[in-house]
Phi, psi and omega in degrees: 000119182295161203274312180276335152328304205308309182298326151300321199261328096054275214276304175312313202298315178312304189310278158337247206328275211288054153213320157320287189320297191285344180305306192294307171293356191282307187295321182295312185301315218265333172237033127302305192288338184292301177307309177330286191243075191308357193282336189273002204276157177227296207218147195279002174249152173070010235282299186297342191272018195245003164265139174231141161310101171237342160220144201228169177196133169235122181211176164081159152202122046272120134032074144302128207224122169258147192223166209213094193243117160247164183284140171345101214307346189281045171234120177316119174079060161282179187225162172234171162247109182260133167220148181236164199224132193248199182278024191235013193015069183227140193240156183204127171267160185225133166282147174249052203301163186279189171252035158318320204234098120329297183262039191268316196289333164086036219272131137313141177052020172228142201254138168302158201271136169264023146301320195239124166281154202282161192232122174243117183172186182197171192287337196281291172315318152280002137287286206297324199298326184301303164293343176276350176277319168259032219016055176269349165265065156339201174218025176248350189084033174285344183278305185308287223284322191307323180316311193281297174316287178328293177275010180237280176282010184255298198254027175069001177288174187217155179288131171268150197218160162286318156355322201269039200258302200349285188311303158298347177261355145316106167323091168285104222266101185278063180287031182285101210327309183268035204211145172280161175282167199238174193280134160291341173278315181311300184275007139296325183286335199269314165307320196262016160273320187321267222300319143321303181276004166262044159224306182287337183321289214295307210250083188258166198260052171217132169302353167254124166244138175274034183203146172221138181218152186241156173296043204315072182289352172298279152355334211025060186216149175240150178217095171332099191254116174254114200241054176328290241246034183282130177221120184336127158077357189274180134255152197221140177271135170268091175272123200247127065028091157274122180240143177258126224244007183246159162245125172296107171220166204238140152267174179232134180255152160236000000 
């Protein structure tokens, strides 16, 4: 057996193992986190296999790694899961919940759905609990570059401009099964509160802005980041504003 066989089958066994390990812990996060929040559950068997992988991003070193996982587009209301990983392959699921649960998101201008058991946490306290578990939020700024790698290469957002007031005051159309329809003047009026408050934020008649917000257009959510009180070399907490841009409305077919 050559010195280089050895080192390939070496490498397959390492390879093998350490994917079997992440399989396994991926499958343990998903049906921990499944307990956690029953809101993410579709069918009580098989519960973790009901996630599929769609975008994955790896940068930095030591190594970081976000990953996106969701339930089947036939499935109503889907719901997703961001899980992240640090270089010591210790993991945190994060739910990516629809914008079904007003009050994971904590949405301006929506009263919680008295529909929905109440979910208690919101997305901003499972990001930050999520960078403080793996200790990623520093004094070098790796929670800004994870953040950044989340919304741009992972979930596809985009930096909102004043340009962009059309496109958002625009009626995003929700055909969502479980959800009643919602009055069309209500959600013109709730896009144009969005869009006041992302305008005075962003564009204030100042040369600094301490604030940013993107665009989720899959998602129909804007996500407000705001960084007054943000300090160089510190650790710093992420407060975030989620505004919800779409409206539940049902067609008719004849």
């Amino acid at each position: 057996m050559t010195q280089l066989f050895k080192t390939f089958i070496t490498l397959f066994f390492f390879l093998s193992t350490f994917g079997c390990r992440q399989q396994k812990t991926e499958t343990q996060i998903f049906s921990g986190l499944i307990n956690r929040f029953p809101q993410l559950k579709i069918h009580p068997q098989n519960q973790s296999n009901n996630f599929h992988l769609v975008r994955s991003v790896s940068f930095g070193r030591p190594k970081v790694s976000i990953e996106l996982f969701s339930q089947p587009d036939a499935v109503d209301d889907k719901q997703q899961i961001i899980l992240i990983s640090n270089s010591d392959f210790k993991y945190y699921g994060i739910p990516f919940f629809s914008n079904t649960f007003y009050d994971y998101w904590n949405f301006s201008f929506d009263s919680v759905n008295s529909n929905k058991k109440r979910i208690n946490s919101t997305f901003e306290n499972e990001l930050n609990t999520c960078l403080d578990s793996l200790n990623l939020n520093d004094t070098i700024g790796t929670a800004g570059e994870i953040i950044d790698e989340l919304l741009f290469s992972v979930l596809h957002c985009q930096k909102i401009e004043l340009s962009d007031s059309s496109k958002l005051l625009g009626v995003v159309l929700n055909g969502n099964s479980i959800q009643p329809d919602e009055n069309w003047d209500s959600c013109s009026l709730r896009l144009k509160k969005n869009w006041e408050i992302i305008s005075k934020e962003l564009f204030p008649n100042k040369t600094i802005r301490y604030k940013s917000a993107y665009w989720d257009e899959k998602n129909a959510r804007v996500y407000l980041f705001d960084f007054t009180n943000f300090k160089r070399h510190k650790r710093n907490q992420f407060k975030i504003t989620t505004l919800r841009q779409d409206c539940v409305w049902h067609t008719v077919s004849l």
